[in-house]
N, C-alpha and C positions, 0 to 999 in steps of 0.2 A: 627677798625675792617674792615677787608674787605669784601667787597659785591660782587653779584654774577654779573659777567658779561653780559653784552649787545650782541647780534647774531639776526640783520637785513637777513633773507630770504624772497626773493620775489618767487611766486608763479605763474611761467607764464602759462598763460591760449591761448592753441592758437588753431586755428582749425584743426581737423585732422580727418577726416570720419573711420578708423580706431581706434578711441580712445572710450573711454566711453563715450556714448552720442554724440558721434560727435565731442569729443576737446581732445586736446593731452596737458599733463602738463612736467612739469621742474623743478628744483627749481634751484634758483643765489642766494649766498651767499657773490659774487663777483669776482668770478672766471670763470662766465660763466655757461649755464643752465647743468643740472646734477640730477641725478634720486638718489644721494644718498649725505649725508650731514653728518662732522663729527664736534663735540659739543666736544674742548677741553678749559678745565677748567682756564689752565694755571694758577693755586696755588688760585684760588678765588672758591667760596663754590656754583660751578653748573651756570649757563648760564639762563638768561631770554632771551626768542627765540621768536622774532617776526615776524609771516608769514605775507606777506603781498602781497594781489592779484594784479598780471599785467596783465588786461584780452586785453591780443592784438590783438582778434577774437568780442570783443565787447559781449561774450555769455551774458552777464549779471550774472554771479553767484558770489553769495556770500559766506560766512562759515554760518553752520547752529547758529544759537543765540545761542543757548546754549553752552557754552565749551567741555562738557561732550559729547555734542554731532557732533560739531565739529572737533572731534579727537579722533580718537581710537587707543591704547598705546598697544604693549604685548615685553616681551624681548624675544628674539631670529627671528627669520626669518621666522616663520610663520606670514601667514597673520592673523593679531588681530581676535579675533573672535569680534561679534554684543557686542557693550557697553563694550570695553574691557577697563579697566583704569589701570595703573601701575604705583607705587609709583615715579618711575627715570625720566616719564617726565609725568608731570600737567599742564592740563589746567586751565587757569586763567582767561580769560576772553575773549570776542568778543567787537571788538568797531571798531570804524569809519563806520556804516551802514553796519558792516559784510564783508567788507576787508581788515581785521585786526583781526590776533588768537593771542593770548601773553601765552607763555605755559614756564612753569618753568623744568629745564631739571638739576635733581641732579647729574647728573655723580657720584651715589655712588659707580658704579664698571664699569670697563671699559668694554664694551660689547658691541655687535649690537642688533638692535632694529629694527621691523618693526612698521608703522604708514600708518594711513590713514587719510588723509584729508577729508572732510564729507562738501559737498558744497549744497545749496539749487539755479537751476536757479529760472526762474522769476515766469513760473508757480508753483511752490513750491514741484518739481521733486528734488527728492536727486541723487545726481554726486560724486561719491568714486575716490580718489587718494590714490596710495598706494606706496610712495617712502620707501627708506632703512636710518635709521640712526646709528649713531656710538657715541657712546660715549669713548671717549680714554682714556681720564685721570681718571678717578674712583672720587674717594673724593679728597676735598681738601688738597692741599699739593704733590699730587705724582702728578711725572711726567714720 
């Protein structure tokens, strides 16, 4: 049986006084930093996605503990509303002290998606990112 595949994104955190709070983000998939991220299946059943923060400004933020709360899901290109969850990408869990989100991304139909990343600094102030994702392949099997 095949399993869903592996999608390392790091989460760069860097300063920028024009940004939310004072910091400007990115995400590297490995291709270099990018405001928008595509989640193809390539014939395995949907993508486990591991955000993972580079704070190169030292801000101190983490992902908030909670998963649900750490990311907010809607399909199409609005901005998610408040506790938005949707079934094509799930959060799974927060670990390594909160720079680290692990969220399951079913690619049941190929479509874009907006997301926000939900960060807690050190005083316990929430920090919203709001990148674009893609899901290309739909379910498993199509290409």
């Amino acid at each position: 049986m095949t399993s869903a595949k592996d999608k390392d994104i790091t989460v760069e955190i860097t300063e920028d006084p024009s940004g939310p709070c004072g910091f400007g983000f990115a995400l590297d998939a490995g291709h270099g930093p990018v405001q928008e991220v595509s989640f193809k299946n390539r014939d395995h059943p949907g993508r486990v996605v591991y955000f993972r923060i580079k704070d190169k400004c030292k801000s101190g933020l983490t992902f908030q503990p909670d998963p649900k709360d750490a990311i907010w899901v809607a399909p199409g290109l609005g901005n998610p509303p408040e506790g938005a969850q949707w079934s094509g990408f799930i959060p799974l869990s927060v670990e390594n002290e909160g720079r680290k989100l692990i969220v399951y991304c079913r690619n049941e139909q190929p479509q874009k998606f907006k997301f926000t990343l939900r960060f807690l600094d050190p005083d316990g102030n929430e920090v919203d990112y709001d990148p674009i994702g893609d899901g290309l392949n739909g379910p498993r099997g199509s290409f």
